[in-house]
N, C-alpha and C positions, 0 to 999 in steps of 0.2 A: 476635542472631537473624538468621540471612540473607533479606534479603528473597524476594519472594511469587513476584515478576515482576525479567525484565531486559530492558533497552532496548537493542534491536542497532542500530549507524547503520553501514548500508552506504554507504562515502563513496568516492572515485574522482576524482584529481586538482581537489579542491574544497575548498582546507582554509583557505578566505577563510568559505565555507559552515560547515563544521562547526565552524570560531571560535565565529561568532554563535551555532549553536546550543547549543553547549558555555554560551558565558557565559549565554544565558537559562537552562539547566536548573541551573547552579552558583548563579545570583541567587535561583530557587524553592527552590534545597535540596535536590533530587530525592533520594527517599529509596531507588530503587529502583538495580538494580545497571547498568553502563552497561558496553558491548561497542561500541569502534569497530573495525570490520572495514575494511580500507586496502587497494586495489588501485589507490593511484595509484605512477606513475614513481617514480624513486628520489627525485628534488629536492621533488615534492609532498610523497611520504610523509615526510619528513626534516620539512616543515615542519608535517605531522598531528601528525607523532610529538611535536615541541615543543609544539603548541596543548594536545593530552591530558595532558603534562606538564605545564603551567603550571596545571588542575585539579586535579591528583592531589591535592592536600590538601584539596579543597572536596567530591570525588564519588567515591562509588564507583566507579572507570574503568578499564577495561582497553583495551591498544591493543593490534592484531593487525595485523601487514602481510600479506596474501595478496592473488596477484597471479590468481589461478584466475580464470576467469569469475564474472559475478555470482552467479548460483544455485549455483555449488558453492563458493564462498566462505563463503557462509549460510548452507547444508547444514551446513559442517566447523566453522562457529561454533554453530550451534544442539547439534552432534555433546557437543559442550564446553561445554554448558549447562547449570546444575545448578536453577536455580529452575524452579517444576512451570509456570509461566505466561512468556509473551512478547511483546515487540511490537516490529516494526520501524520505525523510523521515520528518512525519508529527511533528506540532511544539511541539504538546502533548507527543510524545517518546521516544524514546531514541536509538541509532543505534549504535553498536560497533565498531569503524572506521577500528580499525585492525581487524576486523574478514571482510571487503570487499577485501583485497588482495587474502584469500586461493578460494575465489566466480572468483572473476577475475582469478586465475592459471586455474583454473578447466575448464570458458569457452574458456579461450586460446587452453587448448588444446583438447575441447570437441564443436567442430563446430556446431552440430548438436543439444547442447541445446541450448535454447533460453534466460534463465532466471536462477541463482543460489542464493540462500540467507540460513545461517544458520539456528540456534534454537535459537527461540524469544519465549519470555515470556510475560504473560499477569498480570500484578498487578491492582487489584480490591480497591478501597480507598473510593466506596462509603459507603459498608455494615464491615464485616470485613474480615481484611484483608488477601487476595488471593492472591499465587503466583501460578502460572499454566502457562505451556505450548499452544502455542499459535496452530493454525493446523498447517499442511503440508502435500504434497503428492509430492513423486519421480514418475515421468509421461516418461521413458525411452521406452516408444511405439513411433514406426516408422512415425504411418499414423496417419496424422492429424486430421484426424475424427472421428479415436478412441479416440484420446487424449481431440477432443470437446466433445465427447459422453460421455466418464470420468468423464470431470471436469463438465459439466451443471449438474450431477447427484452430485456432488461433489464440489460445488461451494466457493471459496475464492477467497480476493484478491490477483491477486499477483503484485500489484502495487508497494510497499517496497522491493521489491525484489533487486540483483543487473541487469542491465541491459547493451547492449551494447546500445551508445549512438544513433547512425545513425538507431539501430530498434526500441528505443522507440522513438525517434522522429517520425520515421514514423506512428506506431502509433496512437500517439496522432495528427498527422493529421489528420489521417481518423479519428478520434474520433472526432477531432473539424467539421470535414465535415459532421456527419451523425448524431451527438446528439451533446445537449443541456443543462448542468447541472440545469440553471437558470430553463428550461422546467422540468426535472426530472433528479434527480442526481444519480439514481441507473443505468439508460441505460448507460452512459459514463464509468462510473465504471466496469460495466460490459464488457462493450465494449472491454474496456481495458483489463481488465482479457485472454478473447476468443482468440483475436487479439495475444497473447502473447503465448498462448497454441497452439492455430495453428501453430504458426512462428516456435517454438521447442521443445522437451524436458525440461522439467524440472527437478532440483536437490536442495536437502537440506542437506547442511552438517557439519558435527559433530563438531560445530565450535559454540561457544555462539554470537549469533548475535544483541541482541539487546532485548530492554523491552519495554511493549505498556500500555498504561495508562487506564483502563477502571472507565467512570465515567459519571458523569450524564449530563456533559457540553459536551459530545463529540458530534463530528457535528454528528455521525451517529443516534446519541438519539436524537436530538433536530431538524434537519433540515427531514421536508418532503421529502421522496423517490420519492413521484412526485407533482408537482407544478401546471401545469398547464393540470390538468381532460380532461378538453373539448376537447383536440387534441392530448390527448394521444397515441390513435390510431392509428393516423398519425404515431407519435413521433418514436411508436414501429416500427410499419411496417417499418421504414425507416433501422433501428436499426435490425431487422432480415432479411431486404436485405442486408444489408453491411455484417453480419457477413455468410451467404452462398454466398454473392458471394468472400469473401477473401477466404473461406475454399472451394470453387470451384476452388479457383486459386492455392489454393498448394497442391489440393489432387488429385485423380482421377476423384472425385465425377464430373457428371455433375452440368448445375449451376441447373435445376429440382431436380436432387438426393439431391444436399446440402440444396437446399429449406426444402424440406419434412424433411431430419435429422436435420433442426434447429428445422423446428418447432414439430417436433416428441420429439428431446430431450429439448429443453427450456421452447418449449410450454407447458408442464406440469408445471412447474416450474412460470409461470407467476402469477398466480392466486396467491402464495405466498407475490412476490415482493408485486403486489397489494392489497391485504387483508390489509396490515401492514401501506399504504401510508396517512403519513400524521397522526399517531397516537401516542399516545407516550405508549411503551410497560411498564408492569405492571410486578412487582417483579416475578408474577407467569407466564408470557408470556417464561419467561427464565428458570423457571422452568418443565414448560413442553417441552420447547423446548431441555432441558437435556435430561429429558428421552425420549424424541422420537428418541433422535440420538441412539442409537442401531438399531432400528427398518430402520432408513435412510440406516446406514451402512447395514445392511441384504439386504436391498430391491436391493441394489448397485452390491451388491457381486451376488444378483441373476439377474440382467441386464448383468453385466461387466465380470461376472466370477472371483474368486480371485485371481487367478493365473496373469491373463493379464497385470493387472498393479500392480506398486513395490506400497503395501498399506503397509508404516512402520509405527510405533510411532517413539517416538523422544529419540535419544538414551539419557543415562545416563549420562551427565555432570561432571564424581566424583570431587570434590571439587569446586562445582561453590558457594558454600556460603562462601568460601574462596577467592574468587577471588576480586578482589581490582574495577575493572569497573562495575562487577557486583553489589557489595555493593554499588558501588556510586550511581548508577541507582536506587537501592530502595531504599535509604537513603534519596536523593533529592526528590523523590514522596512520600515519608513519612513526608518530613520536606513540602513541597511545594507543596499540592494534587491541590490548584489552579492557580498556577505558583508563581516565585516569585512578587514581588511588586517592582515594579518601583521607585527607588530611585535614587535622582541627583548627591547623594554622591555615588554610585554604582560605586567603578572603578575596574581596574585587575582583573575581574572574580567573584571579592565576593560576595554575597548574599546581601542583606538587612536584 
């Protein structure tokens, strides 16, 4: 029977990264189907292309080399996706395979959200070492404009999330048609996010989902939020047409009204994305940005009200330092903070 759900790993000159994660999901058994999509150089992809081979008898795997930009690589893989459910999950992570079934029950029988993913963790391996809760927010308001109004005040990805296949593909259509990651990689990103908020409700649930790597090689430290200055401009306005006129299409809003509420809600918010473009943040950049988050969350509660939307924390896990997926996960990014090393002898799963 072919499984429910596939696991896409968008990977890109990082196949020290996608080793480790290949051998954690090949040790669990991952019963779901698995898509590495490859836009590294010829010499990396040569050495993806032996890691995903040295699984093939452990996982269900398929390897894709495409060199396209990021979002229309994962367009033309999702294009070629046959299971009804999704999730992407980056080569730096780690994603619980069996916590995407209870994500899948819940949208079967919950139409009306758009996007479900458990409680994920964030393990810190550059200073010392941190294990903390990654965000989340339950977004169970009706109208879609609340829920943009919410989340641009409240903004994360929810890209890792699970998704149905036929709406993230769509999507990442409209994403590949209105932004440009090569131009700036924060608008697609975001796009994406908006796009997914509008579409439905959102849920997090009490389910251990998966661990995220935070460290000094990740693309969000190292790669510019925007690339090419000079037509920025352009870039945006393209980028805040598309998101009022999708959120004119499934709300009440006129396409004038959704005009004004992008740019009333995001528009503040620009000046941020841009401040940061292109720099690389300073130990005390995250420092301050701890403590400003109360000050965020107040400012939020006095826009949004707190009643309106479900603002949880993340429940209590009791025995997650007992559990066997979870130890693997911080075990392998303790033993592996830069992935493992590419070895020819590397067969069945082992390590180097």
């Amino acid at each position: 029977m072919m499984p429910a759900s596939t696991i896409i790993i968008p990977t890109h000159n990082r196949p020290q990264f996608l080793k480790r994660l290949l051998l954690f999901l090949s040790r669990v058994q991952c019963p779901s189907s698995i898509v590495v999509v490859d836009s590294s150089d010829s010499s990396n992809a040569s050495l993806s292309a032996v890691v995903v081979d040295d699984v093939q008898s452990q996982l269900p795997i398929n390897y894709i080399h495409n060199r396209q930009r990021f979002e229309v690589k994962c367009m033309e893989t999702l294009q070629a996706t046959l299971t009804p459910y999704v999730v992407l999950c980056a080569d730096d992570d780690f994603i619980n395979p069996f916590a995407i079934e209870p994500c899948i029950s819940f949208l079967e029988d919950n139409p009306d959200y758009a996007i479900a993913r458990g409680v994920q963790f964030i393990q810190t391996t550059d200073r010392e070492r941190r294990i903390k809760p990654a965000r989340f927010r339950d977004l169970d308001v009706s109208d879609p404009a609340r829920r943009f109004s919410y989340f641009s005040d409240n903004w994360y990805s929810t890209f890792y999330c699970v998704h149905r296949t036929p709406e993230l593909l769509s999507d990442f259509q409209i994403t590949c048609e209105h932004t440009n990651s090569e131009h700036s990689i924060i608008l697609p990103e975001l796009l994406l996010t908006y796009l997914s908020v509008i579409r439905g409700c959102t849920r997090y649930l009490p389910h251990f989902y998966g661990m995220r790597q935070s460290h000094a090689n990740a693309a969000s430290c190292i790669a510019p939020k925007i690339t090419d200055t000079t037509n920025y401009d352009a870039h945006y306005r393209r980028f805040t047409q598309c998101v009022a006129r999708e959120l004119s299409a499934a709300s009440t809003l006129s396409q004038d009204e959704s005009n004004r509420l992008v740019e009333r809600c995001h528009g503040r918010n620009r000046a941020t994305w841009e401040s940061g473009a292109g720099k690389k943040q300073s130990g005390m950049a995250g420092v301050i940005r701890e403590i400003a988050r109360p000050l965020r969350k107040a400012v939020s509660i006095f826009r949004h009200g707190s009643m309106r939307h479900n603002w949880r924390t993340h429940p209590n896990l009791k025995g997650l330092e007992n559990d066997d997926i979870y130890r693997l996960m911080a075990q392998l990014i303790d033993t592996f903070p830069g992935g493992c090393d590419i070895d020819p002898d590397w067969k069945n799963g082992e390590a180097a």
